[in-house]
N, C-alpha and C positions, 0 to 999 in steps of 0.2 A: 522487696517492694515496701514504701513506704506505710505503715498502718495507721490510720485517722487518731486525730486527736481531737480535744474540747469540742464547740461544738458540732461539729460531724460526727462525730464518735459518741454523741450522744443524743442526735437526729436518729443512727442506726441501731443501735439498741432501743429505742421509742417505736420504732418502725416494728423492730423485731419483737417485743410486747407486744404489738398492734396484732401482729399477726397472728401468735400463740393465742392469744386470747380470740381471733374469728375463727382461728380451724382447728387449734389444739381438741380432740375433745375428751370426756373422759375414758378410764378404759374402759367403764360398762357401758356407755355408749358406741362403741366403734364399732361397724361392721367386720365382719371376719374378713379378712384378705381375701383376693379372689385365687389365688395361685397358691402351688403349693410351697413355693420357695423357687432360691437362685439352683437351677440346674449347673449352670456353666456360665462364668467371667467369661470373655472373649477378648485377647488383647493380643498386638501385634508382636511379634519381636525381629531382630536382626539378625543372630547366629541360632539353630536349634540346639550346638553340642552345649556351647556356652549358656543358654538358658534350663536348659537341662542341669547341668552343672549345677549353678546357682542353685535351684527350687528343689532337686531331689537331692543332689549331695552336699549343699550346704544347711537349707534351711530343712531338710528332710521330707520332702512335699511326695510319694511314691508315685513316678510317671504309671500312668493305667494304661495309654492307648496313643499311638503315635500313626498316622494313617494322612492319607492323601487328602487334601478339602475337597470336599463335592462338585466345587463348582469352579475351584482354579487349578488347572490340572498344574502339575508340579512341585503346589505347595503342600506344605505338612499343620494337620492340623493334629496339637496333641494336648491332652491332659495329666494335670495332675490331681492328686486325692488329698483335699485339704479338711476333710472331717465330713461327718454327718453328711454322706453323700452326696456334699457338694465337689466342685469339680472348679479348678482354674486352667484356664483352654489357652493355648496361645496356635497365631498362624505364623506362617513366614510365607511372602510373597517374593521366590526370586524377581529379579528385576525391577521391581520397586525400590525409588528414593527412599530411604528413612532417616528423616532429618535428625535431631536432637532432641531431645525431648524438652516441650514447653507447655508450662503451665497456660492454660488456655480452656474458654468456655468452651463444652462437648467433649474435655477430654478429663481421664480420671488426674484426680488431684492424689488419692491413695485408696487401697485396697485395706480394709483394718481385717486381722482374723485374729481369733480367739486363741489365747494358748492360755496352757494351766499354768502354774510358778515353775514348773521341774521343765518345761518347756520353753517357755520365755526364757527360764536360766542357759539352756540350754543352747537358744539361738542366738544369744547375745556373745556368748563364751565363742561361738563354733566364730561368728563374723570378729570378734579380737583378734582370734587367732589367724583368721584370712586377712586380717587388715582390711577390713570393708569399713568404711567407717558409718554413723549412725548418728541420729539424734533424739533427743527426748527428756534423757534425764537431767541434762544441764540447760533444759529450762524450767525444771522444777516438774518433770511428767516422769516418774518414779516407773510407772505398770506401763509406757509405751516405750518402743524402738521404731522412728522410721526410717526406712534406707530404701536405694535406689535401684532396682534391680538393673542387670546388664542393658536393657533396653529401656532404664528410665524411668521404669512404672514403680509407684511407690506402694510400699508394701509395710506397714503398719502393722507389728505384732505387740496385740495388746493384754495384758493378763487380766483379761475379765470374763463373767461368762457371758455365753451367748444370751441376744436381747436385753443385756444391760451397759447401763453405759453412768460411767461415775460413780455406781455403786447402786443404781437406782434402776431395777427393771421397768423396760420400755415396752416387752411384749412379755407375755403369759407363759410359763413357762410350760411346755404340752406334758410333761412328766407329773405335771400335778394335777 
């Protein structure tokens, strides 16, 4: 997709100042979240042996719980353990169309999770060696990899820690 140039590209960066400056606020300003975090991603996929595949013996993600969805009898809804108990969930709906995946408003553009150096090293070696291919650092993003999982959803492993982004923590860190 084309990316804006001259003035457009600089109407939307004006905008986006406009914006940080009414609701950015500071951190000792901010109300404490109301929630305690992300329980569970929920995303759809195509094959469950092949998504399984992928997240637990590729990227190493430990499937926790594979069971029936509540409310669609036939499908499978399962999880895997992507740290600090959080949880990436996916269903399968037999008989359901599942198109190709398109970037599009309401849908994820990418999933980012954290990994440490020995890990990011790790996932980038494991997808060489599967031939999955990837992008990031040939465009000058050294600490990310994003790649496509079997069903399309982008999945972003970035080496940074949790609540910081660029070097620069965004939330508070609760250990401290």
């Amino acid at each position: 997709m084309p990316q804006p140039e001259g003035a457009a590209l600089e109407a939307i960066r004006q905008r986006r100042a406009e914006l940080k400056q009414q609701y950015l606020r500071p951190a000792a300003d901010r109300s404490p979240t109301t929630v305690r975090g992300v329980h569970h991603i929920a995303l759809i996929c195509r094959d469950v042996e092949e998504t399984i595949r992928f997240y637990q013996d590729l990227l190493g993600f430990p499937l926790v719980e594979l069971v029936e969805n509540r409310d669609y009898a036939g499908s499978s809804h399962f999880f895997f353990d992507i740290g600090n108990r959080n949880l990436l969930g996916f269903f399968d709906f037999p008989g359901h169309d599942h198109p190709e995946f398109t970037e599009t408003i309401g849908g994820i553009q990418h999933v980012a999770l954290s990994a440490d150096a020995a890990h990011f090293a790790a996932a980038k070696a494991k997808l060489d060696a599967a031939g999955i291919g990837y992008v990031g650092p040939e465009r000058g993003i050294e600490d990310s990899i994003y790649v496509r999982d079997p069903n399309g959803v982008g999945i972003e492993i970035y080496e940074e820690e949790l609540g910081v982004f660029n070097g620069e923590p965004l939330v508070p860190d609760p250990k401290l």
